[in-house]
C-alpha positions as a Python dict, from the first residue, in 0.01 Angstrom:
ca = {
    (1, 'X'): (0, 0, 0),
    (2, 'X'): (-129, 318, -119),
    (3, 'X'): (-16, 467, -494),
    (4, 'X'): (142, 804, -434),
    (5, 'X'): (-64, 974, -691),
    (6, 'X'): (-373, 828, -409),
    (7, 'X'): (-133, 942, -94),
    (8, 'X'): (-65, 1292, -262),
    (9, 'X'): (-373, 1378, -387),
    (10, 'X'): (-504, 1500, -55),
    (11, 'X'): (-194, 1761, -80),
    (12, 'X'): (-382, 1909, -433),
    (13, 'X'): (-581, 2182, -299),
    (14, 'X'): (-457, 2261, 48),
    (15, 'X'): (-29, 2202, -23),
    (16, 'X'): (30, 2202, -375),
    (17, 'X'): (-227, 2453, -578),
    (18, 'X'): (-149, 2710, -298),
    (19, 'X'): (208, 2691, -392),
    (20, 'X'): (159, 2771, -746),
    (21, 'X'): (-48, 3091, -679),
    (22, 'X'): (157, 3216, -389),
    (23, 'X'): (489, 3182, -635),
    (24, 'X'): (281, 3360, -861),
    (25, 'X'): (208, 3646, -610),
    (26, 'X'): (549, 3659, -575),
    (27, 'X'): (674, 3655, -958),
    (28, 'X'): (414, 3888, -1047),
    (29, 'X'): (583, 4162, -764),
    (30, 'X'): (946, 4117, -764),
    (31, 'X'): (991, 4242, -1115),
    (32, 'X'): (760, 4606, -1053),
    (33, 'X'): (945, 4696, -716),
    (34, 'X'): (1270, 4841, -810),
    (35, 'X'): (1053, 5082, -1038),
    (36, 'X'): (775, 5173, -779),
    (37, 'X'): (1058, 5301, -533),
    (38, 'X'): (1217, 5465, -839),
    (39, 'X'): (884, 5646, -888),
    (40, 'X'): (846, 5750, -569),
    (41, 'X'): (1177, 5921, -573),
    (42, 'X'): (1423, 5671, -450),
    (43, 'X'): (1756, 5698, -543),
    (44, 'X'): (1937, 5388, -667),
    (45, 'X'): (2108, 5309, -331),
    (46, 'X'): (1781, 5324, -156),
    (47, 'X'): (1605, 5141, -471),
    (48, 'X'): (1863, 4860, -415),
    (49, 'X'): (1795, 4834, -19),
    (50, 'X'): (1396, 4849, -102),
    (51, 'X'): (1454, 4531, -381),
    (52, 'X'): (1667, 4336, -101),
    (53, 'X'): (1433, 4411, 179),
    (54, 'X'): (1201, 4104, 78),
    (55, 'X'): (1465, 3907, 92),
    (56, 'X'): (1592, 4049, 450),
    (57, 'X'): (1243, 3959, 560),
    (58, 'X'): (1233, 3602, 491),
    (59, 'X'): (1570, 3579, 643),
    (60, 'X'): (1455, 3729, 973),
    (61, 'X'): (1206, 3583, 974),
    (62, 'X'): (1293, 3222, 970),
    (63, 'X'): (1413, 3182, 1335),
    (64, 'X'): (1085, 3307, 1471),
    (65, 'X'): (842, 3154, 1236),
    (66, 'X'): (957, 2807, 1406),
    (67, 'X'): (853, 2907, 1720),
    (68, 'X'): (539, 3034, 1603),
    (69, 'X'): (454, 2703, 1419),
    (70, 'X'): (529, 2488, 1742),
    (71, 'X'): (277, 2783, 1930),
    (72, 'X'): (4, 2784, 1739),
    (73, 'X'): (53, 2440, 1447),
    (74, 'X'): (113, 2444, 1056),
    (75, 'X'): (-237, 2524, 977),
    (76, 'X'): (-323, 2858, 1183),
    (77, 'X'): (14, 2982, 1077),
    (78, 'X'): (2, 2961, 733),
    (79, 'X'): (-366, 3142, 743),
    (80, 'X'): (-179, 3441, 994),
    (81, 'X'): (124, 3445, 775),
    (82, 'X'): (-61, 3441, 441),
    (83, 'X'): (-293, 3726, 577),
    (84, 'X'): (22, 3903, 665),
    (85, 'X'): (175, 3877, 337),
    (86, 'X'): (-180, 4039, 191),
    (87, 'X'): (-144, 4337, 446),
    (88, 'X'): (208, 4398, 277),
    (89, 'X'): (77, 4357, -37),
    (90, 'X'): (-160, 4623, 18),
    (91, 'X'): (69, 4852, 164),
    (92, 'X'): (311, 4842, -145),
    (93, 'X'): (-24, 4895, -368),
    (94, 'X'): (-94, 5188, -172),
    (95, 'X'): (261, 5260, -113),
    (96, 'X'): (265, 5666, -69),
    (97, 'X'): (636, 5711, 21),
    (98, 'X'): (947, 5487, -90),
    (99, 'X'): (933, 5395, 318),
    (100, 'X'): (587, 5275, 308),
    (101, 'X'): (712, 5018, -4),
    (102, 'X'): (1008, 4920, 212),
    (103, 'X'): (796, 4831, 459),
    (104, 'X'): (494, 4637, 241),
    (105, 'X'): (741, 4491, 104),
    (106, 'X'): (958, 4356, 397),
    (107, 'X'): (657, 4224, 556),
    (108, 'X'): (569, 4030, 254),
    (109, 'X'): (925, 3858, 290),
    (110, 'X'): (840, 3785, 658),
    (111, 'X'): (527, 3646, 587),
    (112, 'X'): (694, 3417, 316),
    (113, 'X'): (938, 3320, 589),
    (114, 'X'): (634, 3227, 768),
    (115, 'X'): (444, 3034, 484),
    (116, 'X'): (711, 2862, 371),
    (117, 'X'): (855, 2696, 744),
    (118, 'X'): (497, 2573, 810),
    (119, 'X'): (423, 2424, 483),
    (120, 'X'): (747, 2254, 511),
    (121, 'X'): (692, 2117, 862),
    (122, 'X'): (312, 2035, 747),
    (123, 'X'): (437, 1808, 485),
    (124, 'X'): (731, 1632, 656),
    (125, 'X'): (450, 1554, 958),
    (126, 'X'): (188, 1459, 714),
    (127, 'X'): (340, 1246, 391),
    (128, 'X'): (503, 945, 491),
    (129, 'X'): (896, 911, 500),
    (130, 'X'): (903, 677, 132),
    (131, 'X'): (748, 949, -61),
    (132, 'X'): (862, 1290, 112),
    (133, 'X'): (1085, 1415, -165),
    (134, 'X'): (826, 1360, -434),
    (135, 'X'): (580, 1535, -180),
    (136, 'X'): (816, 1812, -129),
    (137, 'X'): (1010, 1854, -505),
    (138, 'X'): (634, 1869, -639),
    (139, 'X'): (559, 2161, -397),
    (140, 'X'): (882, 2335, -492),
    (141, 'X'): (784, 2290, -867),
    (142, 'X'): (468, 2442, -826),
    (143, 'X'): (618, 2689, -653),
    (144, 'X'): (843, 2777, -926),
    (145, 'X'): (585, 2768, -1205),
    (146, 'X'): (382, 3003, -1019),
    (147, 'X'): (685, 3213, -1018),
    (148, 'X'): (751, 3185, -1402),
    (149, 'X'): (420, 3282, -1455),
    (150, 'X'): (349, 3542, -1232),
    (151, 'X'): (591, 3847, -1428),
    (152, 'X'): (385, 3679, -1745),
    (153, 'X'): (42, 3773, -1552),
    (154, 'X'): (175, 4066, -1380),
    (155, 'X'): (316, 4205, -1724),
    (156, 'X'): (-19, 4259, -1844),
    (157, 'X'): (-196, 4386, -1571),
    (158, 'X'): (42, 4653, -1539),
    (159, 'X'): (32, 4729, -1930),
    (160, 'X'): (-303, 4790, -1860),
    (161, 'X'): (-308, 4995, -1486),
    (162, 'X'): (90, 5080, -1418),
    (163, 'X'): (329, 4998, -1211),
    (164, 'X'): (152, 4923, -955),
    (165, 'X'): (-61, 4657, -1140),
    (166, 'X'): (220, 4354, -983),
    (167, 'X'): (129, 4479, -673),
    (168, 'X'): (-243, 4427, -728),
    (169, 'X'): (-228, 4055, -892),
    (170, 'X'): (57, 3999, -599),
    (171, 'X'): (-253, 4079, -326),
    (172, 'X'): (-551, 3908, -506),
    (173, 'X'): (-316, 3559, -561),
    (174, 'X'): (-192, 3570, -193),
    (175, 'X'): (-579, 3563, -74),
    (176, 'X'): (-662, 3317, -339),
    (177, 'X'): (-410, 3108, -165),
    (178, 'X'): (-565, 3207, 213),
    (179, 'X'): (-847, 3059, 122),
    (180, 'X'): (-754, 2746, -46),
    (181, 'X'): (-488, 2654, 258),
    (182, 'X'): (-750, 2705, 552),
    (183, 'X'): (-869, 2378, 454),
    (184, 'X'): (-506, 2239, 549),
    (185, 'X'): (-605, 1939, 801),
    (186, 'X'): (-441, 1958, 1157),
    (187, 'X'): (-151, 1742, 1232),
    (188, 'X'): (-137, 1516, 1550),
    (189, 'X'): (4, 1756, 1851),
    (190, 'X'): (221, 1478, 1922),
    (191, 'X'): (397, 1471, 1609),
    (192, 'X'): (410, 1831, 1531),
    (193, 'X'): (484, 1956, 1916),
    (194, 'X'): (225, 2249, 1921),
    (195, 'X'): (173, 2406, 2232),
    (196, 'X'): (550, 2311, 2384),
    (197, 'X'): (837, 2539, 2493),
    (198, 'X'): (1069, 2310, 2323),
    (199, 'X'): (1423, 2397, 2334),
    (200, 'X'): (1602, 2676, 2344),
    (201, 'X'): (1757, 2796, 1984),
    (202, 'X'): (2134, 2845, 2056),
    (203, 'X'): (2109, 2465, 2254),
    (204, 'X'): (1959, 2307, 1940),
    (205, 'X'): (2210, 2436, 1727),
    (206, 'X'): (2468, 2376, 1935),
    (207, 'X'): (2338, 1978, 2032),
    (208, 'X'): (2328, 1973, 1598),
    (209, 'X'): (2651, 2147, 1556),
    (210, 'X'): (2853, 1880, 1369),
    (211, 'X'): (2546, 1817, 1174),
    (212, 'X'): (2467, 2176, 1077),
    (213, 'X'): (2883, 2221, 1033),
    (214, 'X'): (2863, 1957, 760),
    (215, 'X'): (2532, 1931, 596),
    (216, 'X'): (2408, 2257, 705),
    (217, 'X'): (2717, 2451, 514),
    (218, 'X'): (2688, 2228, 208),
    (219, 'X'): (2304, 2343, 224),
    (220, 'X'): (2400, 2734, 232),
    (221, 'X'): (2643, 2674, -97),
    (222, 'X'): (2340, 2584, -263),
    (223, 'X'): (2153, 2873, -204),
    (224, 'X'): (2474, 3062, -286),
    (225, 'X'): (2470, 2870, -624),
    (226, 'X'): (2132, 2873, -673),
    (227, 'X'): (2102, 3274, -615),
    (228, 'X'): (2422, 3367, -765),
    (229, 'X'): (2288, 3239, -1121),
    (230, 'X'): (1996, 3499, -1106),
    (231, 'X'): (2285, 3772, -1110),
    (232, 'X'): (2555, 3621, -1269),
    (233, 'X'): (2358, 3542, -1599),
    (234, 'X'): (2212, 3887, -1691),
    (235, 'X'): (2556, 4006, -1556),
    (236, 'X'): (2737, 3809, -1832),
    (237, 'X'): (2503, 3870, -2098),
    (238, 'X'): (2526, 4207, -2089),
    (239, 'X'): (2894, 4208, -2076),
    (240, 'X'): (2914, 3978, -2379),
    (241, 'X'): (2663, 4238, -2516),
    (242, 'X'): (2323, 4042, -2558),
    (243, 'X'): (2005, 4233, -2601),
    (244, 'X'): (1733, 4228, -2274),
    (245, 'X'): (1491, 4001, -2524),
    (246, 'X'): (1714, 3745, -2563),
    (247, 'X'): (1862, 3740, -2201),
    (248, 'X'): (1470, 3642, -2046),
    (249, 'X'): (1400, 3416, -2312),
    (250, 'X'): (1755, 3223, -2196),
    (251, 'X'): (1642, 3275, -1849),
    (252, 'X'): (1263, 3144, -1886),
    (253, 'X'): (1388, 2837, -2110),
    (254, 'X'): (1581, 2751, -1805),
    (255, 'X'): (1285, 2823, -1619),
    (256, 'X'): (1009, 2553, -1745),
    (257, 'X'): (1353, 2304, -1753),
    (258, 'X'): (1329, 2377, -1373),
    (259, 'X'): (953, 2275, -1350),
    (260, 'X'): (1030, 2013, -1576),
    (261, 'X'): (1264, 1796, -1359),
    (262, 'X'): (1104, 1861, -1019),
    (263, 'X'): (875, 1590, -977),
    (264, 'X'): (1182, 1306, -1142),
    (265, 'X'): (1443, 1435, -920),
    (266, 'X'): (1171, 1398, -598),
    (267, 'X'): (1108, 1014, -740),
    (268, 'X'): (1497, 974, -739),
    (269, 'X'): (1551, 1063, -389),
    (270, 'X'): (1273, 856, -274),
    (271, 'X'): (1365, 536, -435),
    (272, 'X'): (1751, 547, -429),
    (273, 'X'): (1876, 787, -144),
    (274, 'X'): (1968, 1197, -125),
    (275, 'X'): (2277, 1179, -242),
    (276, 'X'): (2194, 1044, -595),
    (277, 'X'): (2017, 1422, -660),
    (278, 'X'): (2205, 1605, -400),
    (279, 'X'): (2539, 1516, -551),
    (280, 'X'): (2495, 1656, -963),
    (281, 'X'): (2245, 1899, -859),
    (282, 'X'): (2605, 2111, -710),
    (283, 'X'): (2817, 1966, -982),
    (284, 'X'): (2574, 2100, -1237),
    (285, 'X'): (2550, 2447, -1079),
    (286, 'X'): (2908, 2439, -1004),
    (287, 'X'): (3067, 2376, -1342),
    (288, 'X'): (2769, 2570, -1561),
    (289, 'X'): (2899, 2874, -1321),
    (290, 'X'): (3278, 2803, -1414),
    (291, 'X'): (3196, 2808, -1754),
    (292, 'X'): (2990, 3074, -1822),
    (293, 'X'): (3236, 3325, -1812),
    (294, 'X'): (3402, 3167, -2158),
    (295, 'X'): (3071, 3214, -2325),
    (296, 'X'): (3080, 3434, -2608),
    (297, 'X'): (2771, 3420, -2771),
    (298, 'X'): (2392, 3323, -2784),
    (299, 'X'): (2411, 2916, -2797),
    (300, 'X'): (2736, 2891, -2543),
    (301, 'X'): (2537, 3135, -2278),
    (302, 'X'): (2202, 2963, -2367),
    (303, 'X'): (2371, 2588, -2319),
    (304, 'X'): (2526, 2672, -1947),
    (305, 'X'): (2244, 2875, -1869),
    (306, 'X'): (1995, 2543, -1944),
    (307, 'X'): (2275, 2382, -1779),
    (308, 'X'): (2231, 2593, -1471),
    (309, 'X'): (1826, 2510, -1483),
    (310, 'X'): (1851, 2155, -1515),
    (311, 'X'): (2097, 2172, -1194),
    (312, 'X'): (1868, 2397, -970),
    (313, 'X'): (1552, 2208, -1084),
    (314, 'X'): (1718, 1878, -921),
    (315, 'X'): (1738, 2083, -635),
    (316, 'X'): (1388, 2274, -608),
    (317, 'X'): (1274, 1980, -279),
    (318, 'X'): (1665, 1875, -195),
    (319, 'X'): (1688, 2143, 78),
    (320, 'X'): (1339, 2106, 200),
    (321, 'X'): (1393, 1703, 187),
    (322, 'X'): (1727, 1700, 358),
    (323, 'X'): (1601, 1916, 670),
    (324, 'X'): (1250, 1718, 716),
    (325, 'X'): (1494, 1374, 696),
    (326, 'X'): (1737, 1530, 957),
    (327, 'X'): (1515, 1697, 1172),
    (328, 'X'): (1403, 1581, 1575),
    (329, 'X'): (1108, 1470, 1637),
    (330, 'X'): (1052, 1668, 1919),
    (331, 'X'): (1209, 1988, 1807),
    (332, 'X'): (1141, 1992, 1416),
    (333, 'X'): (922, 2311, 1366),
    (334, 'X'): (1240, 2500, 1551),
    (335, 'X'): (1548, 2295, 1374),
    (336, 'X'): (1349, 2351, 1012),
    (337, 'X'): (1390, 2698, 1079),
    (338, 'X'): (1788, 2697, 1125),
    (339, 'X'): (1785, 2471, 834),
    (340, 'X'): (1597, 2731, 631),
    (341, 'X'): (1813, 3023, 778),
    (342, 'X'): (2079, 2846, 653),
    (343, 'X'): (2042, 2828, 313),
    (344, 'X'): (1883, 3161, 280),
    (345, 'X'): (2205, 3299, 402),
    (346, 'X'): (2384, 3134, 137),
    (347, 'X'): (2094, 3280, -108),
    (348, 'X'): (2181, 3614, 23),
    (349, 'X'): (2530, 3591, 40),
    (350, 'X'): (2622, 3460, -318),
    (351, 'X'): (2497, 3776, -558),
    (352, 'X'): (2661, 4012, -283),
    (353, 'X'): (2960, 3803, -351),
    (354, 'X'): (2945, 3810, -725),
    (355, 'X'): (2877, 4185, -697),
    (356, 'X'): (3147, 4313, -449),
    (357, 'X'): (3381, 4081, -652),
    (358, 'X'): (3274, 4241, -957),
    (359, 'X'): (3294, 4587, -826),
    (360, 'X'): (3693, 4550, -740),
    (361, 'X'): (3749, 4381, -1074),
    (362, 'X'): (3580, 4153, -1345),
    (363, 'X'): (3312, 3971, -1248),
    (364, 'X'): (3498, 3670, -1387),
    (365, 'X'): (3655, 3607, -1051),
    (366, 'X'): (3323, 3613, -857),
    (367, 'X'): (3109, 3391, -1090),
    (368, 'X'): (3385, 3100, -1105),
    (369, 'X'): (3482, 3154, -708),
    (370, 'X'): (3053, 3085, -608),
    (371, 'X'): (3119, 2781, -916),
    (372, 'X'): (3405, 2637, -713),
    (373, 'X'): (3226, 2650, -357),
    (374, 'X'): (2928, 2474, -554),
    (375, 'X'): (3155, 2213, -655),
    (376, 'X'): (3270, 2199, -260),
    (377, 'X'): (2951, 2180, -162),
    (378, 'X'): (2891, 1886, -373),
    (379, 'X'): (3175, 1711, -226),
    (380, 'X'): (3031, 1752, 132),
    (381, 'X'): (2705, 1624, 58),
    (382, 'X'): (2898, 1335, -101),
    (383, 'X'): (3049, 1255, 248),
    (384, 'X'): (2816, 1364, 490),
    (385, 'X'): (2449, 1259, 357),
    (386, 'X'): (2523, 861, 429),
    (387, 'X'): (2637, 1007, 769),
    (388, 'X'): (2314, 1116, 862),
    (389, 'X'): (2047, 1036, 586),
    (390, 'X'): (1989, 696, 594),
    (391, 'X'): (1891, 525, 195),
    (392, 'X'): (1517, 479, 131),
}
């Protein structure tokens, strides 16, 4: 039997390496966008719809990404969806009006929509069932160190050409990655189901409905938990009046403890079931939100917030783990998709809670209500993951 640093290695250069530098792209963008559209006269209403349209993207474009993977296969669409990502990079680097940003931008969240369904059906065709989580919680990790250190990259490019400087390191790492995934190997037709109709969307979900009623919602809580911490922390900090400085350093501390437990948590899963991650990764996000609003101070904020990272690390491959375990044979490109949807909805949903919450009253209310359907969440997976995931 194969090691799995042997049966992952193969993953390096076309899976893994790619990951890093396309989180990077996107790391080293996300932080210059709200000031580009400011620059080019955007009001703050239509700054905030230009910062969530990358986000809107990858939502949309979920449901049709799984078609196009069971068209055309993982490997062609991650070239076409990476090349479409650099099109919208360039387009917010040459962004003349705040509409030509909205749209670079929005088709950069499409084309991560894209990227990220057929890397995930790649690797749940490709790595063998006993050591899909690591597979999939290393990809995530790399993913999120590229993402740490892509505002750390982007930071200095743009000291030294403007704004627009994320924009450039955001194009030049999302062809760095085009090139290093074209040499992802094919996948047997058989198992991935290229070149079939397969079925229809609304039948799948409906044939998966008490599945995707169970599982499927405890999935979108953790995207609500895992987005709502983003807000909620600089949110709170300010409130309890904590300087910009030390509200990153908080954040990016929580960061690297992300990275950190990625790779553990994937070893976990693999040798003693879903549940055994799935399970504290909620109740760590759920009670670190809860408590954060009684934080008064530097250490309390900094203790929940490393709280918080250690929680969401455990959960960088959960989602991605649970859907490849769960999903048909014959219809997995299409089911990942809904899977995906479904916890980007909860991604998208939690900060607009926190905010419209907050906006009506404290934000108190909002941060502990996401920290209670986190601990709900973690409940359901409790139940419903011996249901349908069987142990390793």
């Amino acid at each position: 039997m194969r090691s799995t640093g042997s049966a992952l290695r193969p993953l390096v250069v076309p899976v893994f390496l790619p990951a890093a530098v396309f989180g990077l792209a996107q790391g080293a963008a996300i932080p210059v966008i709200a000031f580009a559209a400011r620059s080019l006269g955007a009001s703050f209403l239509l700054t905030a719809i230009v910062v969530a349209l990358p986000g809107i993207g990858q939502m949309l474009g979920n449901l049709p990404a799984g078609r196009i993977v069971r068209r055309f296969g993982e490997r062609r669409t991650i070239i076409a969806g990476s090349l479409l990502g650099a099109a919208g990079a360039l387009l917010s680097l040459l962004a003349w009006t705040v509409w030509a940003l909205g749209v670079g931008v929005f088709l950069v969240g499409v084309a991560t929509a894209v990227w990220g369904l057929a890397r995930h059906a790649f690797v749940a065709d490709a790595v063998p069932a006993g050591m899909r989580a690591r597979a999939l919680s290393t990809m995530a990790g790399a993913s999120r160190l590229g993402i740490f250190a892509g505002p750390l990259i982007g930071a200095g490019v743009v000291h030294l050409v403007g704004i627009r400087g994320g924009f450039a390191v955001q194009l030049a790492a999302i062809l760095v990655a085009t090139v290093l995934m074209a040499r992802l190997p094919d996948v047997e037709p058989h198992v991935a189901g290229t070149g079939t109709r397969g079925t229809p969307m609304l039948r799948l979900v409906a044939r998966h409905r008490r599945l995707l009623g169970s599982l499927g919602t405890a999935v979108l809580l953790t995207g609500m938990a895992r987005a709502t911490r983003n807000a909620a922390v600089p949110l709170w900090a300010a409130h309890i009046g904590l300087d910009a400085s030390t509200t990153s350093l908080v954040i990016g501390l929580a960061a690297g403890l992300e990275v950190v437990v990625a790779y553990p948590a994937g070893r976990v899963m693999d040798l003693y079931g879903r549940r055994v991650v799935a399970v504290p990764c909620l109740l760590l996000l759920g009670v670190a939100h809860v408590l954060l609003p009684g934080t008064t101070g530097e250490l309390s904020l900094a203790l929940v917030t490393l709280m918080m990272g250690i929680g969401n690390g455990l959960g960088n491959g959960l989602v991605m783990t649970l859907g490849a375990d769960v999903a048909p044979l014959e219809d997995r490109a299409e089911f990942l998709a809904v899977w995906r949807l479904s916890h980007d909805s909860g991604m998208a949903a939690g900060p607009t809670l926190v905010g419209a919450v907050s906006a009506f009253g404290s934000p108190v209310a909002g941060i502990v209500a996401v920290g209670g359907l986190a601990l709900a969440g973690a409940g359901i997976y409790a139940r419903a993951i011996p249901r349908y995931v069987p142990r390793p």
